[in-house]
C-alpha positions as CSV (number, residue, x, y, z in Angstrom):
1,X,54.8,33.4,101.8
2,X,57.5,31.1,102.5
3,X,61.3,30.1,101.7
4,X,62.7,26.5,102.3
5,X,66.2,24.7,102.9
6,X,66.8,21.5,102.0
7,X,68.3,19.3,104.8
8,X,71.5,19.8,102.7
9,X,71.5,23.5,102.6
10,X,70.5,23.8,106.4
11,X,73.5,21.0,107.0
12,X,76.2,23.6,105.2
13,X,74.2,27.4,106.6
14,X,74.7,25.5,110.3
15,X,78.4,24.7,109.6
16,X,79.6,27.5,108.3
17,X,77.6,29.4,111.0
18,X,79.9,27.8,113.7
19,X,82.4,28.3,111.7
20,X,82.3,31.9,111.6
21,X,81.3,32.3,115.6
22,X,78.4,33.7,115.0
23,X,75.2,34.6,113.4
24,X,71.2,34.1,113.7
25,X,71.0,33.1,110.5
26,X,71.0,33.2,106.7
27,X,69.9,36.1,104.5
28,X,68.4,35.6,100.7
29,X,67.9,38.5,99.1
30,X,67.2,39.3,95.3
31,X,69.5,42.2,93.5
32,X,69.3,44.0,90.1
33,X,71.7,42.6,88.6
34,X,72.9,40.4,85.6
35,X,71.9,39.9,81.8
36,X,68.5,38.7,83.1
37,X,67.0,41.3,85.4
38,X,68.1,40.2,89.2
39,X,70.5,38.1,91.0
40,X,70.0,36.4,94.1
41,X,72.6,37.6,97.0
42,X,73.0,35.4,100.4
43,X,74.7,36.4,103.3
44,X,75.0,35.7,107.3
45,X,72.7,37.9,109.4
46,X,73.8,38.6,112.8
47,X,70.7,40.9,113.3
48,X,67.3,41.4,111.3
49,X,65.4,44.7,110.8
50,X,62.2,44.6,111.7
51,X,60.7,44.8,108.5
52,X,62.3,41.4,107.2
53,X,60.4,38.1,107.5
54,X,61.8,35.4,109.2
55,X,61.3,31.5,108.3
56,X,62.3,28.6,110.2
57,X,64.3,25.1,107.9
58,X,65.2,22.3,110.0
59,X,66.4,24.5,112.8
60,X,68.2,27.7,110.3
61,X,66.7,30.6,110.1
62,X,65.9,32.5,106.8
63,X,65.9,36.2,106.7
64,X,63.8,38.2,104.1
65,X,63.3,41.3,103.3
66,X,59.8,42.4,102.1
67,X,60.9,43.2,98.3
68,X,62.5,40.0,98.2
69,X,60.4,38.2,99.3
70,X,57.7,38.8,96.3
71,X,60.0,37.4,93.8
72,X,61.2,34.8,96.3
73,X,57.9,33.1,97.5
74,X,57.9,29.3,97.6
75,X,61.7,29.3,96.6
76,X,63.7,26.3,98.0
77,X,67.6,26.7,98.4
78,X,69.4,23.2,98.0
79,X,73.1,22.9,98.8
80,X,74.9,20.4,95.7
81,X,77.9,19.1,95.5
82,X,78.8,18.1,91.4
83,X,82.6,16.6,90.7
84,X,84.8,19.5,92.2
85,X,82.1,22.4,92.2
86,X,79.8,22.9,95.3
87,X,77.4,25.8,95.9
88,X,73.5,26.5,96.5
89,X,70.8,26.3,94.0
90,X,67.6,28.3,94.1
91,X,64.4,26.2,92.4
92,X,62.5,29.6,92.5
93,X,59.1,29.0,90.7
94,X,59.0,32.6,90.3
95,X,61.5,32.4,87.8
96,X,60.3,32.8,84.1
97,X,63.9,33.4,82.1
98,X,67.3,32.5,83.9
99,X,70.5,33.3,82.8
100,X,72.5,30.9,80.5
101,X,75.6,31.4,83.2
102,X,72.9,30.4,85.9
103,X,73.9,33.7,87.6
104,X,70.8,36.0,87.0
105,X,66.9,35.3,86.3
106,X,63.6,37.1,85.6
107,X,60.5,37.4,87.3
């Protein structure tokens, strides 16, 4: 089981990192939420539980927990930039239905 950055996502988790001070690293994590089932939910980690998987993505580190990480598997986060609007974007092949607002999916 596995979750990726793209160089472009890493690029932007590293900067904002530094930014902030400090950190070990990114957390994805997958809530119930939204008109399609879950929502995914990111955050900077500044310790793991012991339970939660870690990956490595040209030199970030991912933080997982264990329930996430089911619906997250082989998920890659890329980092876009489109006119004026910025932000991540989760190609999960887990999804089956996402949201027409791009905000929630199904599994």
């Amino acid at each position: 089981m596995a979750i990726s950055l793209t160089p472009a996502a890493a690029r932007h988790v590293e900067k904002s990192l530094r930014k902030r001070g400090s950190g070990i690293g990114l957390r994805v994590a997958v809530r119930t939420s939204g008109c399609s089932g879950f929502a995914y939910a990111l955050e900077f980690v500044d310790t793991a539980n012991d339970e939660d998987q870690r990956f490595e993505a040209h030199g970030v580190t991912v933080v997982v927990d264990p329930r996430s990480l089911t619906m997250l598997d082989g998920t890659e986060l890329d980092f876009v930039r489109e006119g004026l609007n910025e932000g991540f974007r989760f190609h999960n092949p887990n999804a089956r239905a996402n949201c027409g607002c791009g905000e929630s999916f199904a599994v």
